[in-house]
N, C-alpha and C positions, 0 to 999 in steps of 0.2 A: 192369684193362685198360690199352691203352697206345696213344699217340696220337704222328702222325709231327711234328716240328716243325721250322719252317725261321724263328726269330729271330737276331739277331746280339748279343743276348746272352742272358744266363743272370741271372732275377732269384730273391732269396730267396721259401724258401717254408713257410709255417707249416700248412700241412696233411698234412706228411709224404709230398710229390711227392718222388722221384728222378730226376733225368737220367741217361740214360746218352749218353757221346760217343764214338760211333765214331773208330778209328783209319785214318789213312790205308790201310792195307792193306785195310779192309774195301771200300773205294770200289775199290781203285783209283788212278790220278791222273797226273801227269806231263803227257808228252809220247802224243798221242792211241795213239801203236806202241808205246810202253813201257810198263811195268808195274811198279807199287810191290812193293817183295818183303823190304824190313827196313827199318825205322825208327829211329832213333836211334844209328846206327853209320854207319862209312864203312871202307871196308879197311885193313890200315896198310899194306900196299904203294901204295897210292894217290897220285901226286902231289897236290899240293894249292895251289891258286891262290886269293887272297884278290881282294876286291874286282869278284866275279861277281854281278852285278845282278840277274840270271832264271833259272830253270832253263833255259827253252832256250838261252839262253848259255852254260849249262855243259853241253849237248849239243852242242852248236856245236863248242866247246874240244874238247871229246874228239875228236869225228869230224875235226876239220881236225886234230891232234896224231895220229893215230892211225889215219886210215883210216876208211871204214864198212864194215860188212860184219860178220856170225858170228864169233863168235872173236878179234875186233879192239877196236872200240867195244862189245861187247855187254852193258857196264853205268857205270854210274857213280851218282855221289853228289853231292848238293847240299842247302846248308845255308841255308834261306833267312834265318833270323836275324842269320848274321852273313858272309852272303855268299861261301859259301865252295864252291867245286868239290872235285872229288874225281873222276879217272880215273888210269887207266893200267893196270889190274889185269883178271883175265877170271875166271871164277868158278873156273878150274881153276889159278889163282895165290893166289889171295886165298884166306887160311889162318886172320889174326887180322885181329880188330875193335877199332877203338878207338871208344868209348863219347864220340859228337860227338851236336848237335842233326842230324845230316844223315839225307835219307832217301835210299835206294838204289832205284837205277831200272835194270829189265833189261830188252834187248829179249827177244818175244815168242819163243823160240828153241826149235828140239825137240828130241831124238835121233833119230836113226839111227839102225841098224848090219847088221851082215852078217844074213842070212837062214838060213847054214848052215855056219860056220866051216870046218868039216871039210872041205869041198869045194875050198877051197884057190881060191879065187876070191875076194880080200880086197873088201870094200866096210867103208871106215873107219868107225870109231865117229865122228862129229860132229853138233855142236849146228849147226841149217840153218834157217829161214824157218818156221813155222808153213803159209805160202801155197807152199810147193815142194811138189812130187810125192814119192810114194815106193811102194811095193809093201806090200798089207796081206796082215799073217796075223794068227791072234787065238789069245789062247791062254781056256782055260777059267779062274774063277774061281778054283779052286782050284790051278790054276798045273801042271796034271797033263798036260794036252796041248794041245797046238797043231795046230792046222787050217790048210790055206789053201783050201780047199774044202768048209765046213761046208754040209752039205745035199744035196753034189752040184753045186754052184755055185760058178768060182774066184770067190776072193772080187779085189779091185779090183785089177789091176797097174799102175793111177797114180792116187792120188790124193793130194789134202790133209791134214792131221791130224783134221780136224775131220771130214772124210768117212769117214776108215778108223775113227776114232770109233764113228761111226752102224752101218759096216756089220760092225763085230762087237758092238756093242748088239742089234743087229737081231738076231742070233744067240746073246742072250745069254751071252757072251762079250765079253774085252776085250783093249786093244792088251798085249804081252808084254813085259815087264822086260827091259833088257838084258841082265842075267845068266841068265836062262832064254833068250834069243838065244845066247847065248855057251858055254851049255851043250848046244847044239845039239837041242834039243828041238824045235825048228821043221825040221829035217831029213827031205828025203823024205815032207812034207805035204801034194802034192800039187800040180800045176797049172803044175808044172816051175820052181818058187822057189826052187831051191838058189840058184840067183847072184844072188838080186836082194836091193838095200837097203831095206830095209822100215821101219816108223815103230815106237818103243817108246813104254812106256807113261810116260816120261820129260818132261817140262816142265824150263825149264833155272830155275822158280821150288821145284822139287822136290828142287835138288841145291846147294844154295848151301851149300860148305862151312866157311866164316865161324862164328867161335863165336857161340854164339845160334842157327844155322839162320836156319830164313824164321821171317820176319817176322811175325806169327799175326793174324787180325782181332782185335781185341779192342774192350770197349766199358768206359771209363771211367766207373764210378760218380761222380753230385754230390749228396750227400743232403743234403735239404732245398733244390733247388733246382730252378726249371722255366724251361724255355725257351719264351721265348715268340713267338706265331704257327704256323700250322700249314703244316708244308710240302707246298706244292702245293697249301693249299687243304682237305686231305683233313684231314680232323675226326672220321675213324672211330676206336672206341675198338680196342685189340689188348690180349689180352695181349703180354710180355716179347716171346717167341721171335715172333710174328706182326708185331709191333710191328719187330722189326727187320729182317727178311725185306722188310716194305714200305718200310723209309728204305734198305735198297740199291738195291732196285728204283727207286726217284726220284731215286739217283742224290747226287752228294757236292757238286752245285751246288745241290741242292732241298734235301735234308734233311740235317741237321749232327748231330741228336740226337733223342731220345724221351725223353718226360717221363714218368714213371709216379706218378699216384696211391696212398696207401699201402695200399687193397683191387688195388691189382695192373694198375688199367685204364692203359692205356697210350697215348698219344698219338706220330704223329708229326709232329717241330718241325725249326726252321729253322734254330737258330743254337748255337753249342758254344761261345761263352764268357759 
């Protein structure tokens, strides 16, 4: 079993305890609207400015360098070790990685695109706000057809991602890939959608074309070592997978790591060095 811990460091351990320490992606992190999406790289199209003291400094830099907004500022890198920025690139420039201490940070961004290509009514393919409206259709699981009136009921002609989300869950069903948008299978689905721009099943944490990809949670093994304090307090034992379910859940300010016991019990702790 496995226990959550939130110490600030990591002491030895002669009963055959393991820590494992989450990777910034698992959290999260940054700036509260951005999102962590690879770790240890930065673009090489990337300018780069020495001598950036904070991250939000180097969001700062970008936005005043570049504008805010989609498509503009919508990522950059910062290296807090040796204070190093990292913008200028957008995910649909940034090609190769070079292997730096920095971690990359994207705004929250979705796709779009047309509803029905064929109709000749363009609504451009772009990455737009999470919180912007857009028209849902859903396609089925198995990616076989597309609905906009599953049940008999259109389904939303404006809503947020997270609502068109829900209202093809509800339908067991989910938002459509661009490329099944493109291949016009959402055509003549009812509820008179041919012209409208709808949401895909797209996150712009989904399409980073950078060598590596995203950034993956990962949890760094320390054997023979335990973290000590329990973060938040919670002293419950987990296994592995329970164990780490609860240190996301409290978040990357509470728990840093999980100590595990060598029968497996797991704790969550506080602190990841």
């Amino acid at each position: 079993s496995c226990t959550v811990r939130a110490s600030s460091s990591l002491g030895s351990s002669n009963n055959g305890e393991t820590t494992y320490v989450a990777s910034p992606v698992c959290h999260g992190g940054g700036r509260p609207d951005y999102d962590v999406v690879a770790s240890g790289v930065h673009c090489e199209e990337d300018t780069p400015l020495s001598s950036v003291d904070s991250l939000d400094a180097c969001y700062r830099l970008c936005a005043l360098a570049l504008g805010t907004g989609p498509g503009i500022c919508d990522s950059f890198a910062y290296d807090a070790t040796n204070q190093q920025c990292y913008y200028g690139s957008s995910w649909s420039t940034c090609h190769d990685a070079v292997n730096t201490a920095s971690t990359i940070y994207a705004a929250p961004l979705w796709k779009s695109a047309d509803s029905c290509p064929r109709v000749g009514v363009p609504h451009p393919t772009e990455w737009i706000e999470t919180s912007a409206q857009r028209t849902v259709v859903c396609c089925s699981t198995d990616g076989a057809v597309c609905d906009a009136d599953p049940g008999g009921s259109c389904l939303p002609k404006a809503a947020t991602v997270a609502e068109a989300q829900a209202a093809c869950a509800a339908q067991n069903m989910r938002l459509c890939t661009a490329a099944e948008l493109d291949s016009n299978l959402c055509c003549d689905t009812g509820c008179d959608y041919n012209t409208r721009a709808v949401w895909t099943s797209s996150s712009i944490k989904d399409e980073i074309p950078i060598a590596g990809g995203k950034g993956a949670c990962s949890w760094t093994p320390h054997a023979n070592k335990y973290s000590l304090g329990y973060a938040g307090g919670v002293s419950t034992s987990f296994d592995l997978d329970g164990a780490k379910q609860k240190c996301l859940e409290l978040g990357s300010s509470v728990c840093k790591a999980i100590t595990c016991s060598s029968s497996g019990s797991c704790t969550v702790r506080a602190s990841s060095s």
